[in-house]
C-alpha positions in Angstrom: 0.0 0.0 0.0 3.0 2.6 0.6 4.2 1.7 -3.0 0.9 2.2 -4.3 1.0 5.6 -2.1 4.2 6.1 -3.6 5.7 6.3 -0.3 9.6 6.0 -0.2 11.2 4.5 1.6 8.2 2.4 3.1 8.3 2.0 6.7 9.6 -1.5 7.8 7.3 -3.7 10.4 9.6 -4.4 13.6 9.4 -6.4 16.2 9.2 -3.7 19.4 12.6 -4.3 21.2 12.8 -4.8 24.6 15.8 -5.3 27.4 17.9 -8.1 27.3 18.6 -10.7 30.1 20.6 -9.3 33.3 24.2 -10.9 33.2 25.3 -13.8 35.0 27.0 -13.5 37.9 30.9 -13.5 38.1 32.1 -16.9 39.0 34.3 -17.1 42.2 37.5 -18.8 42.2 38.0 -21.7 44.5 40.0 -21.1 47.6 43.3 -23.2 48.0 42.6 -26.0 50.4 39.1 -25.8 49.9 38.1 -29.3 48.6 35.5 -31.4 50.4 34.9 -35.0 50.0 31.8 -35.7 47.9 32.1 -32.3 46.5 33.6 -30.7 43.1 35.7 -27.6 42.9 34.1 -25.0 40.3 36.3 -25.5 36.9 39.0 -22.8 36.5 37.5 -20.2 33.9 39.7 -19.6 31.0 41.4 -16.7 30.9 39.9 -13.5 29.1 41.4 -12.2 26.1 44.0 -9.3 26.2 42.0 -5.7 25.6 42.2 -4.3 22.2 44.2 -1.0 21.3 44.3 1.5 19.5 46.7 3.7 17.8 47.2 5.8 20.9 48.2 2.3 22.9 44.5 3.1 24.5 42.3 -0.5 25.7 39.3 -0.1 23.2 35.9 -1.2 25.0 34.3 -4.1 23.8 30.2 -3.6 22.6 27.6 -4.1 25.3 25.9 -7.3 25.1 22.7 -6.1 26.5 21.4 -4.5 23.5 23.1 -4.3 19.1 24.6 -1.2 18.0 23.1 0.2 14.4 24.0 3.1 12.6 23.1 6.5 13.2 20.7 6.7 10.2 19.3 3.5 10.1 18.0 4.2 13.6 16.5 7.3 12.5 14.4 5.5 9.5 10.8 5.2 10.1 9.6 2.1 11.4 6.4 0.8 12.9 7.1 -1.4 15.9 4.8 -4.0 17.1 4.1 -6.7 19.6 2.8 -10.3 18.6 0.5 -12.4 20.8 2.9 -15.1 21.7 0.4 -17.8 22.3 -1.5 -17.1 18.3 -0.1 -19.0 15.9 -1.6 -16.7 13.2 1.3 -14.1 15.1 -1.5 -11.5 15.6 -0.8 -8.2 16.7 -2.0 -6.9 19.6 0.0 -3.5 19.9 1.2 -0.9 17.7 4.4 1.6 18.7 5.2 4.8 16.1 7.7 6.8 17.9 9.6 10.3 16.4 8.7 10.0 12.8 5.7 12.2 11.4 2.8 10.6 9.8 0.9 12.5 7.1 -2.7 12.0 6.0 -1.8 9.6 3.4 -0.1 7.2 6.1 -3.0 7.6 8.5 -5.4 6.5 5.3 -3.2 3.7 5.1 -3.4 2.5 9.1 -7.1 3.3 8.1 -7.4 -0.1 6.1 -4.8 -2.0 8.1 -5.9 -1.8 11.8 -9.5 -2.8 12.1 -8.7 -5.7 10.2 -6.4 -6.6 13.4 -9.0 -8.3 15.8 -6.7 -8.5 18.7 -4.8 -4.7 18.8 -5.7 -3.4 21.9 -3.1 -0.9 22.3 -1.8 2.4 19.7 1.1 4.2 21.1 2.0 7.4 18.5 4.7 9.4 20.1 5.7 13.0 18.8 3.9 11.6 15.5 3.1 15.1 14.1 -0.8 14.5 14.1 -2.9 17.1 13.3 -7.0 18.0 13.3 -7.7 16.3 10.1 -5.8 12.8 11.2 -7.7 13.1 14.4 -10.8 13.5 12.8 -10.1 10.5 10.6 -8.8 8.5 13.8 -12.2 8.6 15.5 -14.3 7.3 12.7 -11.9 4.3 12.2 -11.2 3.7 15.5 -14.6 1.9 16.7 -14.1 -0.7 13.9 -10.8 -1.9 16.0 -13.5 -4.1 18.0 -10.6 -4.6 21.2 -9.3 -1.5 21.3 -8.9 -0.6 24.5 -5.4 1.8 25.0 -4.9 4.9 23.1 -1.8 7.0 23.9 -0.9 9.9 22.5 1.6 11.7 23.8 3.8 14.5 22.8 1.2 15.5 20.1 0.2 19.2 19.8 -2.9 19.9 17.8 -4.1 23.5 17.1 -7.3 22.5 16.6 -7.4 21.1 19.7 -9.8 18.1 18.8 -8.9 15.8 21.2 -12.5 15.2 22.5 -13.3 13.2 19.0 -11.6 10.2 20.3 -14.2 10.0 23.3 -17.3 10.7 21.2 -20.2 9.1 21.6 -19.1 6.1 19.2 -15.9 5.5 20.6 -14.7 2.2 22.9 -11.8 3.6 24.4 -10.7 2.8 27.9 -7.4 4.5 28.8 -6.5 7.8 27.3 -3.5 9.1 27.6 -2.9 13.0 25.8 0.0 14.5 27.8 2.4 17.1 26.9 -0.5 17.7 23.7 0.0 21.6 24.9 -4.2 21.4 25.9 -5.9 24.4 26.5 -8.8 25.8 28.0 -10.6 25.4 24.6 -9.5 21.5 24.5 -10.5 21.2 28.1 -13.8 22.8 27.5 -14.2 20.2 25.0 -12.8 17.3 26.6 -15.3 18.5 30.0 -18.7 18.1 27.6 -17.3 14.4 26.4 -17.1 13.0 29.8 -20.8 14.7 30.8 -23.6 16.7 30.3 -27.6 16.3 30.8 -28.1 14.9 27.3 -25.1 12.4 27.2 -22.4 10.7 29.4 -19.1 8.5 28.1 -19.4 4.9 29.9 -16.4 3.7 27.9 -13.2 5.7 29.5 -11.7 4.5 32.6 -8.6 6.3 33.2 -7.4 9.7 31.2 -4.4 11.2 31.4 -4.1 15.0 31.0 -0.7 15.8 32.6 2.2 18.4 31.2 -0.7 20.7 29.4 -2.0 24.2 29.9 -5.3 23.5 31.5 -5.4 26.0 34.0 -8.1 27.1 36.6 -10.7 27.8 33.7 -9.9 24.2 32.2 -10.2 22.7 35.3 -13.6 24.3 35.9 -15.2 22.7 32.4 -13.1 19.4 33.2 -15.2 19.7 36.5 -18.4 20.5 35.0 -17.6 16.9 33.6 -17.0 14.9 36.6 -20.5 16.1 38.2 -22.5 14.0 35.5 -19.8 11.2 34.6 -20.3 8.2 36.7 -17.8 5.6 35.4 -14.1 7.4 34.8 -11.9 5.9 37.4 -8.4 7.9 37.2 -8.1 11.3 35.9 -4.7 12.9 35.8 -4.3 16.6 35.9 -0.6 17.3 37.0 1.3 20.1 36.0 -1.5 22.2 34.7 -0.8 25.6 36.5 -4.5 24.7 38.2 -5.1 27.3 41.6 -7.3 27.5 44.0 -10.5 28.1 41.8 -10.2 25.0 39.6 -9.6 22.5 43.0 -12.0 23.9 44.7 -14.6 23.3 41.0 -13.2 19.5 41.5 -13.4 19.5 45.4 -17.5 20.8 44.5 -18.1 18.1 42.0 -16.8 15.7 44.6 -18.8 16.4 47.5 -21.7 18.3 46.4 -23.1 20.6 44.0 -25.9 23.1 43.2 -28.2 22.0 40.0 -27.9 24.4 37.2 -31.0 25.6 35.3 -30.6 23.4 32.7 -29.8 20.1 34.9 -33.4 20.8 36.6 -35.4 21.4 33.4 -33.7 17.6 32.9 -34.3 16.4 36.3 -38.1 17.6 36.0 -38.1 15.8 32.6 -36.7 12.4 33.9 -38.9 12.5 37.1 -42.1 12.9 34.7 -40.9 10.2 32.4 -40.5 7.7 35.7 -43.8 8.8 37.6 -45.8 8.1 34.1 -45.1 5.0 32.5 -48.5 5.4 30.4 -46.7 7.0 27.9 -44.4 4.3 27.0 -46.9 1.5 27.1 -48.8 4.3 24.6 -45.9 4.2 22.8 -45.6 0.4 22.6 -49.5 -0.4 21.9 -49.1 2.2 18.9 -46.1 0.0 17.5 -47.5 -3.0 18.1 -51.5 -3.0 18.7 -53.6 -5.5 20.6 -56.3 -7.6 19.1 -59.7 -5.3 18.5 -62.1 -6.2 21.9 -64.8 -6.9 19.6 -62.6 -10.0 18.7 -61.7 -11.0 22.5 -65.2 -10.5 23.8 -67.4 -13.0 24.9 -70.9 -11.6 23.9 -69.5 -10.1 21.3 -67.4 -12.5 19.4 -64.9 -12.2 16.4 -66.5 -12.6 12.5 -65.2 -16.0 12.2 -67.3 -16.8 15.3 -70.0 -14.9 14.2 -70.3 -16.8 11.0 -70.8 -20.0 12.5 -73.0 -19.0 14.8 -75.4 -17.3 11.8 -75.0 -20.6 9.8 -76.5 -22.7 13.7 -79.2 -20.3 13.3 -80.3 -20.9 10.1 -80.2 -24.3 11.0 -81.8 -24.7 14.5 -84.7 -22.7 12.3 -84.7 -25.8 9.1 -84.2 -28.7 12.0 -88.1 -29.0 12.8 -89.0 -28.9 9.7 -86.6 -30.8 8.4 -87.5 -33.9 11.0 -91.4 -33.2 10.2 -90.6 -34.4 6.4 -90.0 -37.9 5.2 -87.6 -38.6 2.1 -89.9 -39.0 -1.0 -88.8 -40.9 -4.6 -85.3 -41.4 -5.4 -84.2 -37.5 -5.7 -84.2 -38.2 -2.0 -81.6 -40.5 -0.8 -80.7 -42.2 2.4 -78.1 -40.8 3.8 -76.8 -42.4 7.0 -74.2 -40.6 9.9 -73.0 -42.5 12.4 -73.4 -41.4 15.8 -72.2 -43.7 18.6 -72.8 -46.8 16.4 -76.6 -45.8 15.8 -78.1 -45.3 12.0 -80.2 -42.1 11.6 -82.0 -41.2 8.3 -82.6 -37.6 7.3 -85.3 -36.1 4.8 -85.5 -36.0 1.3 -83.8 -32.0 1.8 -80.6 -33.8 2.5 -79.0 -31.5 -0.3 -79.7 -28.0 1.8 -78.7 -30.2 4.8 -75.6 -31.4 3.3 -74.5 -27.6 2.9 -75.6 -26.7 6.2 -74.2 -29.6 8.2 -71.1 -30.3 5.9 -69.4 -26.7 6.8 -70.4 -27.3 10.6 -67.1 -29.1 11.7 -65.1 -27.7 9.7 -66.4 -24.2 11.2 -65.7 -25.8 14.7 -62.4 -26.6 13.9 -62.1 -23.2 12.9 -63.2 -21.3 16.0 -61.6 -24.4 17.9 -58.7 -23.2 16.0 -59.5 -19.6 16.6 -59.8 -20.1 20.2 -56.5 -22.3 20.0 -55.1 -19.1 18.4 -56.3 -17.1 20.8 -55.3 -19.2 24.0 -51.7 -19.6 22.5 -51.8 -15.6 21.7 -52.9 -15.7 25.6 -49.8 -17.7 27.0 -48.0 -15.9 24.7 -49.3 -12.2 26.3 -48.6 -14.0 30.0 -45.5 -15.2 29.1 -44.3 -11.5 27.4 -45.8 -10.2 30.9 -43.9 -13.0 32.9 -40.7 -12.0 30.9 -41.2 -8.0 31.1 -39.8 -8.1 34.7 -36.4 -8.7 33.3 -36.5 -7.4 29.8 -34.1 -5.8 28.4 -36.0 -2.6 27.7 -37.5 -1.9 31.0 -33.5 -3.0 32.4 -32.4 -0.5 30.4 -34.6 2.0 32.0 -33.7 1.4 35.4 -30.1 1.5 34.8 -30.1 4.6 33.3 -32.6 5.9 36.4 -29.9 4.5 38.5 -26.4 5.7 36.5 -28.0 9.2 36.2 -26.8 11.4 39.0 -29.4 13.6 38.4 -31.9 11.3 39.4 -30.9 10.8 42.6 -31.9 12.1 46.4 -31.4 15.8 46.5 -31.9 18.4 49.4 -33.4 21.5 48.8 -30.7 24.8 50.9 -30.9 28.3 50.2 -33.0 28.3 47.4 -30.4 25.9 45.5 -30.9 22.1 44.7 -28.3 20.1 46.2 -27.1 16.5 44.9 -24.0 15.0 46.1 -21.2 14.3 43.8 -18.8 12.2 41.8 -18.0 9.1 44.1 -17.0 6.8 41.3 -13.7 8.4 41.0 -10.8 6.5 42.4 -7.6 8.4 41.6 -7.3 12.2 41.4 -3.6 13.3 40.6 -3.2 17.4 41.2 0.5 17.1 41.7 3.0 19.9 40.3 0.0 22.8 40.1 -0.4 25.7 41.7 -3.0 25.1 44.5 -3.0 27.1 48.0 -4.5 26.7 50.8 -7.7 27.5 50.4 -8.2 25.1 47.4 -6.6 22.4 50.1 -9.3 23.3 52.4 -11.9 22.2 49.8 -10.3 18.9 48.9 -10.4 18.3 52.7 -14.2 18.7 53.1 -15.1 16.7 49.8 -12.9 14.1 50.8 -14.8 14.3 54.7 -17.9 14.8 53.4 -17.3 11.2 50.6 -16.6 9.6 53.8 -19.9 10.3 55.5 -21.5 9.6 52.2 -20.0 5.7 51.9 -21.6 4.9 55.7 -24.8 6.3 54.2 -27.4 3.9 52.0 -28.1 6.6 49.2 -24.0 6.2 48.9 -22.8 4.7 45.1 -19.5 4.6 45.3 -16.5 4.4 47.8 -15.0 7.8 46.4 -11.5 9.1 46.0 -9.1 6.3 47.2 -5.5 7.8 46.2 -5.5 11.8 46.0 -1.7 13.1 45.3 -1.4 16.6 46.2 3.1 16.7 45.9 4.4 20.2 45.2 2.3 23.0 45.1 1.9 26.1 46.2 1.8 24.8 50.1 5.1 23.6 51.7 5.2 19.7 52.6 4.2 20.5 56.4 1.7 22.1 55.8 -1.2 21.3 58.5 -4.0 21.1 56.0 -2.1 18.6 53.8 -1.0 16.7 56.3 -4.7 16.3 57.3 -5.4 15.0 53.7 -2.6 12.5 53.7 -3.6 11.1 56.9 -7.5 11.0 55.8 -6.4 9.0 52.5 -3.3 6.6 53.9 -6.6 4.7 55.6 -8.2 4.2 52.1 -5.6 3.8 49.9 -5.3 0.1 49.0 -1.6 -0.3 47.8 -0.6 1.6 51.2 1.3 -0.7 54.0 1.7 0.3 57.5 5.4 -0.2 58.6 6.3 -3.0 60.2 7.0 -2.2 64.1 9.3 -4.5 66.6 6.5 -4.9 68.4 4.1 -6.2 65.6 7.1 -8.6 64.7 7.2 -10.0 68.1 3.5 -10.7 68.2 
């Protein structure tokens, strides 16, 4: 495809390199005197080869053997390093490296065609690859087609379009996102805030993204915020080295804990609380996609035209069956007609014609309404059977986990005139590290974290909240009171923490 693109030189598929074995360890000499019966002496090692030298009479060093030497410009060519699944024996590939080369829009069409095909990539990794607005435009309508996609880094990638939020569209199946040193903005921050959340739509793809070494700043950090308070399943969100203050922690310490609903998110609550308290209108809905039977047809003193018909027809006969018994069969237009009845012979008149048609549709017109009745008990068991089954359908499932996902759907509390809800509790992992936050934007990462804690003891509580909050160098010295407050508020939750070990603990 890069000759057809007329693409020279092509870039080579590699295998990505990785670290060689550690050395072994020297061998020791035996001592003199040192031989035990039973036991062999180490064998002498033979001795190493005299050290090269140069012109100068200078000992030349021999290549490490850790990792191959290559010339300077072949390292330099443009490669596309990979990683196979070691147990396919197809030798799929499962991860894709590009680092310092630039890709134009004719490569990216390329990797357009040749990665969805890949059924087991799970991870891209494009480093300093000179994207720009258009490639990341055309990245997020490929992208989905990669079915196990689940790791997208791209780092070291400055875009002055600033269109990272594609990539976390509504379409997109992206789990970990990593965009650091991308030279982010407030505008892609704005962008990136509406991705995660907003009343109308919510990502439930991204678990962890990465925003670190960008130019976010307080305003950034207030959209990013805006976010969190309607995103309930990111689990890690990195923001260090943003130049964030006080005013965008204290936006994240609010979506946290708890927050005032805007103007817009109560239109939408009020919306979402009529559509649960009336479920007429979707059963409306339903009955005009799929009607029932008329009640004309289900009725019992009214029943359906096939039931009707038969019914007319017994009429018409019930009237003809005295006569008909009253008059004997005359000459040989009238024949003997005989029906067997429980073994007995019965005659009938010479009108056997008129009751031939009469009585020769009657079973048949029993076996329909037997059938129509059939029809309708089996359309029965079938409604009882959609009713046993619409506990659990998928529909009605669909409803209530939506009802239960959306934040603004749960308990709020009604203070000064302002509609209170409490916060983000799904997220596990803040990083604020390297910014620019005082103390008063301390002070309001303290009370969120409190006030998640009271939250988890309470039943309305979905979530355990923050479990790992790094707060290193900022605009507060290390001892200061309120962080150390923090840090011994989170050491209790943080699950990769260990208590050290004391001589009394080690002689219990």
């Amino acid at each position: 495809m890069c000759r057809r693109s007329t693409i020279v030189p092509s870039p080579s598929v590699v295998m990505r390199p990785k670290p060689g074995p550690p050395p072994p360890p020297p061998e020791t000499k035996p001592e003199k005197g040192s031989k035990e019966k039973g036991k062999q002496t180490a064998p002498i090692p033979e001795p190493e080869p005299e050290p090269e030298v140069n012109e100068d009479g200078e000992p030349v060093e021999p290549p490490p053997k850790t990792y191959t030497t290559k010339d300077k410009f072949e390292y330099f060519k443009p490669c596309v390093q990979v990683e196979i699944d070691p147990l396919d024996k197809g030798e799929a590939v499962t991860e894709i490296y590009i680092r310092g080369w630039k890709i134009d829009q004719t490569m990216m069409e390329i990797f357009q065609s040749c990665w969805p095909p890949l059924e087991k990539l799970h991870t891209i990794n494009l480093w300093e690859a000179g994207l720009t607005g258009e490639m990341l435009h055309l990245m997020a309508s490929f992208l989905p087609l990669c079915v196990n996609l689940k790791n997208l880094i791209l780092d070291g990638n400055p875009v002055k379009e600033e269109n990272f939020h594609e990539l976390i569209g509504e379409d997109s199946i992206i789990q970990n996102l990593s965009l650091r040193f991308c030279c982010i903005s407030e505008v892609g921050a704005r962008n990136i805030g509406a991705s995660l959340g907003t009343t109308k739509f919510a990502n439930t793809k991204l678990l962890s993204l990465n925003l670190s070494g960008n130019c976010i700043g307080d305003e950034g950090a207030c959209h990013i915020a805006k976010g969190l308070r309607l995103n309930r399943n990111l689990l890690s969100l990195t923001l260090s080295s943003n130049k964030i203050g006080n005013k965008g922690a204290a936006k994240i310490a609010e979506a946290l804990s708890r927050f005032a609903l805007c103007h817009e998110e109560v239109v939408e609550r009020r919306r979402l609380m009529s559509e649960r308290g009336s479920p007429d209108r979707k059963t409306l809905q339903r009955e005009e996609a799929h009607p029932p039977p008329s009640r004309r047809a289900d009725s019992k003193d009214r029943p359906g035209s096939v039931r009707s018909s038969g019914t007319h027809a017994d009429t018409k006969k019930t009237r003809e069956k005295p006569s008909a018994r009253k008059k004997e069969p005359k000459g040989k237009e009238a024949k003997d007609q005989e029906i067997t009845k429980g073994g007995k012979k019965e005659k009938e008149d010479p009108k056997g014609t008129q009751k031939k048609a009469l009585n020769a549709p009657k079973p048949k017109k029993k076996q329909e309404t037997s059938m129509v009745t059939d029809g309708a008990k089996t359309i029965g068991m079938k409604t009882k059977d959609k009713k046993k089954d619409k506990k659990p359908s998928a529909t009605e499932l669909e409803v209530d986990v939506l009802e239960v996902i959306n934040p603004l759907m749960e308990e709020a509390d009604f203070i000064d005139g302002e509609l209170m809800i409490a916060g983000n509790r799904v997220l596990i992992n803040l990083n604020l590290s390297r910014n620019e936050i005082g103390e008063s934007g301390l002070q309001a990462l303290l009370k969120a974290v409190q006030y998640q804690t009271t939250l988890t003891l309470d039943s309305r509580s979905s979530g355990t909240g923050l479990m790992r909050l790094c707060l290193t160098r900022n605009a507060v010295p290390a001892d200061n009171d309120i962080l150390k407050k923090i840090t011994d508020h989170m050491i209790a939750k943080d699950p990769f923490y260990k208590s050290p070990v004391t001589p009394d603990s080690e002689q219990s």
